[in-house]
N, C-alpha and C positions, 0 to 999 in steps of 0.2 A: 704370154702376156707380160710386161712390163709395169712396174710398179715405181713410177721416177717418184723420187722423194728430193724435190727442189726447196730452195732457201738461200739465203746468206750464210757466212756464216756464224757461226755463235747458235744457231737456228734448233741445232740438234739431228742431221741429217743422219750425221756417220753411226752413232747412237739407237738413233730410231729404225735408221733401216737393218740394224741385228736384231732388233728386238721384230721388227715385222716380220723378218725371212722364218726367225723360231713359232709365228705366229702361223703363217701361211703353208700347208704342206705341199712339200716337192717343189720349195722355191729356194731362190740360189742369190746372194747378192753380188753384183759385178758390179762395180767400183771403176766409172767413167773417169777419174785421175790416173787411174792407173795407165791408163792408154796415152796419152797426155804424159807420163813420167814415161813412158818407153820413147816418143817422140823426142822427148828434152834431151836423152842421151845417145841419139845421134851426134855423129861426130865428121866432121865438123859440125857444128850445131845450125838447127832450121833459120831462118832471118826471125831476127831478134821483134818480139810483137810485145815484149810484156805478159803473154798469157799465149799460152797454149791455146786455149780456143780458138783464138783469132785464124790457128793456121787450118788452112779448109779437109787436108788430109785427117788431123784429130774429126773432125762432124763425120765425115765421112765412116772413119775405122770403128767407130764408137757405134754406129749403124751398123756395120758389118758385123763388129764383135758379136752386137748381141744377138743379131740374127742368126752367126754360126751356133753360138751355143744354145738358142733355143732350139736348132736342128738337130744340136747335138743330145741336149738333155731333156727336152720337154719344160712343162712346167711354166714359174713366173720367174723373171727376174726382179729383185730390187735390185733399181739404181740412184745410190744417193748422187745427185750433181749441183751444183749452181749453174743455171743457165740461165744469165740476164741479160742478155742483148738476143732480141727479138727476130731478128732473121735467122738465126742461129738455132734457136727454138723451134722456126719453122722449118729448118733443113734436116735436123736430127728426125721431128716428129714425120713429117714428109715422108723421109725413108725408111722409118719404121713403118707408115702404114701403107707405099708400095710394098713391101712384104707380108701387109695382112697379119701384122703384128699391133697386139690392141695397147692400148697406152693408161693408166690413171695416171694423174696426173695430181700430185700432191703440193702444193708451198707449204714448211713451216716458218710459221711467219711471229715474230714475237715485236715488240713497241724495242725503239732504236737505245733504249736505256738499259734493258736487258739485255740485248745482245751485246752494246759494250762492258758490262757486267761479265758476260758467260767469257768474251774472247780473253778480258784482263785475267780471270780466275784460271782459265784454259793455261796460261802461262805465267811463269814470273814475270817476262818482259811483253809487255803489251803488244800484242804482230800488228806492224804496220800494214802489211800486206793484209790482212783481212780486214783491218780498218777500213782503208781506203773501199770496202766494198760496200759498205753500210748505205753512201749516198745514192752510190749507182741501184739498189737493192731496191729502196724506197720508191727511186724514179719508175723502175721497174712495175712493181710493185702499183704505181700512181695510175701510170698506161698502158699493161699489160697485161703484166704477167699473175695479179688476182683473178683477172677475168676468162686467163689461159687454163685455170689449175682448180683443186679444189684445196679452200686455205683450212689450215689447221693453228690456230693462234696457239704457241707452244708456251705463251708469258707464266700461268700458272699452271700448266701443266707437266708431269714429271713425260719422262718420255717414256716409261713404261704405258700412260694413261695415252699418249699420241699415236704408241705404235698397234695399242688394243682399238683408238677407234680407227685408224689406215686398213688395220687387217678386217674388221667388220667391214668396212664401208667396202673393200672389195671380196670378200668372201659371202656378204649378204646384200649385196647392192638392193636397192627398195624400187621396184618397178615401175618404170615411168607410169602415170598415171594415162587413164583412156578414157576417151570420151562418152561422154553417154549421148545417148538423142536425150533432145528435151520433147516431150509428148506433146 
């Protein structure tokens, strides 16, 4: 099983999802950037997109990865990622679940004045690079990717409190409800 822990950022991903992997036993976090930072240092470098995502080998490898190492070790992974463009979401989830690999699927989501709060404090120098993600976030956010996920509003929540309710919400999921006849 997969435990994606999506968001912007400033959201609290990289945070939450240590604190879920210590929650969850026999689960491992693999960190979808990393894949994406091995692509970047190819050499010559891939055709220039702005983002890694864009290039189709990262969705692909990021699918692979985690499928080998669920082969490899059992268990759940977290994976913290931003995934906000919509096809892309559906190409990853796709080929995790031709593998028969189960997915939750988490956004933390916090109001647009906190997260540029968390990114400015994150560093001295405000990152433009994660700036620029706040709009694309919201959009996201407006026509998607709420309705893709289950949202966890992280605005007054410490991420110790986000990653205790992620870990319940998959170690005790509450069973769909079932019908009764009516007599």
């Amino acid at each position: 099983m997969i435990v994606w822990i999506n968001g912007t950022h400033g959201s609290g991903k990289t945070t939450t999802s240590a604190l879920v992997r210590a929650l969850i036993p026999d689960s491992r976090v693999l960190d979808a950037e990393k894949v994406g930072e091995t692509l970047m240092d190819i050499t010559p470098g891939l055709p220039e997109t702005g983002n890694f995502q864009h290039w189709p080998p990262w969705r692909q490898l990021v699918v692979d990865t985690a499928r080998r190492v669920l082969d490899y070790t059992g268990g759940t992974l977290v994976m913290p990622m931003t995934v906000l463009v919509e096809p892309y979401w559906r190409e990853i989830s796709a080929g995790l679940a031709a593998h028969a690999i189960g997915v939750r699927h988490f956004v933390l989501h916090a109001d647009q004045d906190t997260l540029r709060g968390r990114i400015a404090a994150a560093s001295p120098i405000p990152s433009p690079f994660r700036l620029q993600y706040l709009e694309p976030y919201a959009e996201a956010a407006r026509t998607w990717l709420h309705a893709e996920a289950e949202v966890v509003d992280t605005t007054h929540r410490t991420p110790a409190e986000v990653a205790r309710w992620i870990a319940d919400a998959v170690t005790h999921p509450v069973p769909a409800p079932t019908s009764v006849p009516i007599p």
